[in-house]
C-alpha positions as CSV (number, residue, x, y, z in Angstrom):
1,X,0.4,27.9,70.9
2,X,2.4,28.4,67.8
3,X,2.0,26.5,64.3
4,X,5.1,25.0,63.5
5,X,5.8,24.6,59.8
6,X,7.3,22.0,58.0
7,X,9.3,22.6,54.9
8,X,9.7,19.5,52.7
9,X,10.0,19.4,48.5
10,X,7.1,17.7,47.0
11,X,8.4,15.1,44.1
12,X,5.7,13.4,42.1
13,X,7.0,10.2,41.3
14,X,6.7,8.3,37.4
15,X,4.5,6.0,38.7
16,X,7.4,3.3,38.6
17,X,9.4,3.5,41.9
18,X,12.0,1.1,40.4
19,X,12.7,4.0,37.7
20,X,12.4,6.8,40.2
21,X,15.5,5.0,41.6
22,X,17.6,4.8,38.9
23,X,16.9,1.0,38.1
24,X,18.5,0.1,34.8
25,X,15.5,-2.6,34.3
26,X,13.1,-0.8,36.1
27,X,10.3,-1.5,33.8
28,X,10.9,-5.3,34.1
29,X,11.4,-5.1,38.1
30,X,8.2,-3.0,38.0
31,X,6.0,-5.5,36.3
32,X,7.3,-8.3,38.0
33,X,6.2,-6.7,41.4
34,X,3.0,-5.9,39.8
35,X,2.0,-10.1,38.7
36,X,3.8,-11.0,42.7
37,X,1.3,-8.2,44.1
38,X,-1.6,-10.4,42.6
39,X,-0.2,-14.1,43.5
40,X,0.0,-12.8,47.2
41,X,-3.7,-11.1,46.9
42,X,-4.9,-14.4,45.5
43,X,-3.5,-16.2,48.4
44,X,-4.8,-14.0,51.1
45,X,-8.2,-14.1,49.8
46,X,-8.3,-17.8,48.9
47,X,-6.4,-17.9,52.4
48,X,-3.9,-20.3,51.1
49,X,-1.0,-21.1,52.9
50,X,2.3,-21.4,50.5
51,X,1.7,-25.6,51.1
52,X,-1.5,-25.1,50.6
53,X,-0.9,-23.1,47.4
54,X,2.0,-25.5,46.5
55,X,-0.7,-28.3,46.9
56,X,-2.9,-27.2,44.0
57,X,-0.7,-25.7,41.8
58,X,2.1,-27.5,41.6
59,X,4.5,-24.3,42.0
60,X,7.2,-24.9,45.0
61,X,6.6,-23.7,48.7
62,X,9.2,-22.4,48.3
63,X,8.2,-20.2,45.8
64,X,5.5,-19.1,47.0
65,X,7.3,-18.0,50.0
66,X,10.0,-16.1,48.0
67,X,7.0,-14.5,46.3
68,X,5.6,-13.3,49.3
69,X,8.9,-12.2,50.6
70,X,9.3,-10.3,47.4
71,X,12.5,-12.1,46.4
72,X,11.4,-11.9,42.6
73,X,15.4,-11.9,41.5
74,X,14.8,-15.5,40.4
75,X,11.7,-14.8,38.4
76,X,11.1,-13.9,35.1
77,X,7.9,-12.4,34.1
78,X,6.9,-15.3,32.2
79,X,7.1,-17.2,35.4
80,X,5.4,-15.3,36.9
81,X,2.2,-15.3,35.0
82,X,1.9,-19.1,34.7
83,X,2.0,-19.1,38.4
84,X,-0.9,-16.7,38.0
85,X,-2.3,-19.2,35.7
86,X,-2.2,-21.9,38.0
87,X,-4.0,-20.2,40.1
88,X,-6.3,-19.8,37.7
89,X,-6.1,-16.5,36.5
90,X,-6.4,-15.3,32.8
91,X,-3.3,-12.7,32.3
92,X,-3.9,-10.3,29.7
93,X,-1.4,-7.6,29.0
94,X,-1.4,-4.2,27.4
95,X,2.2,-2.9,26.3
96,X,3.0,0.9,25.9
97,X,6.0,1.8,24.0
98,X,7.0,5.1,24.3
99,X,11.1,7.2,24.0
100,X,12.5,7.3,27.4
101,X,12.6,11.1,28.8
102,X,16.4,12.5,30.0
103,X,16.7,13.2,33.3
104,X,16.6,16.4,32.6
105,X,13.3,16.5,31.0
106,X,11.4,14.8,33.7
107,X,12.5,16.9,36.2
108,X,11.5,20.2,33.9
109,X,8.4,18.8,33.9
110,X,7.6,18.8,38.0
């Protein structure tokens, strides 16, 4: 029996996916997946239908569903946190500011 081996590139990503794909606001598409991520994790674990969540918050079913659907085009990040706040979470952020790298650089640096 003979190995068979597979020859692939490895690319280590930025730790952003929206920026690895060329997203001109990939920052703001990143951190609004990031606050949807935790509204759907509170709602699994509280096992809260999106009636159910509309029920004790006050945000729309119909939110919530685009939420979980990852339909985020309609929210800002603001949004976003006071549905996390409804939910009764405390949102504390931490902001790094930082000059973009080229393309060029970034991949010099794989």
């Amino acid at each position: 029996m003979t190995k068979q081996r597979d020859d692939f590139e490895l690319v280590r990503g930025s730790g952003n996916v929206f920026r690895d794909f060329g997203q001109p606001d990939a920052d703001v598409q990143q951190t609004k997946a990031l606050l949807a991520a935790r509204i759907i994790g509170i709602l699994d674990k509280d096992a809260l239908s999106t009636r159910k969540a509309e029920a004790r918050t006050g945000v729309s079913h119909a939110d919530f569903t685009r939420i979980r659907n990852a339909q985020l085009g309609r929210f800002t990040i603001d949004r976003l946190m006071t549905v996390l706040n409804k939910l009764g979470q405390q949102v504390e952020v931490q902001v790094t500011v930082q000059p973009r790298q080229s393309k060029s650089e970034a991949t010099a640096h794989t």
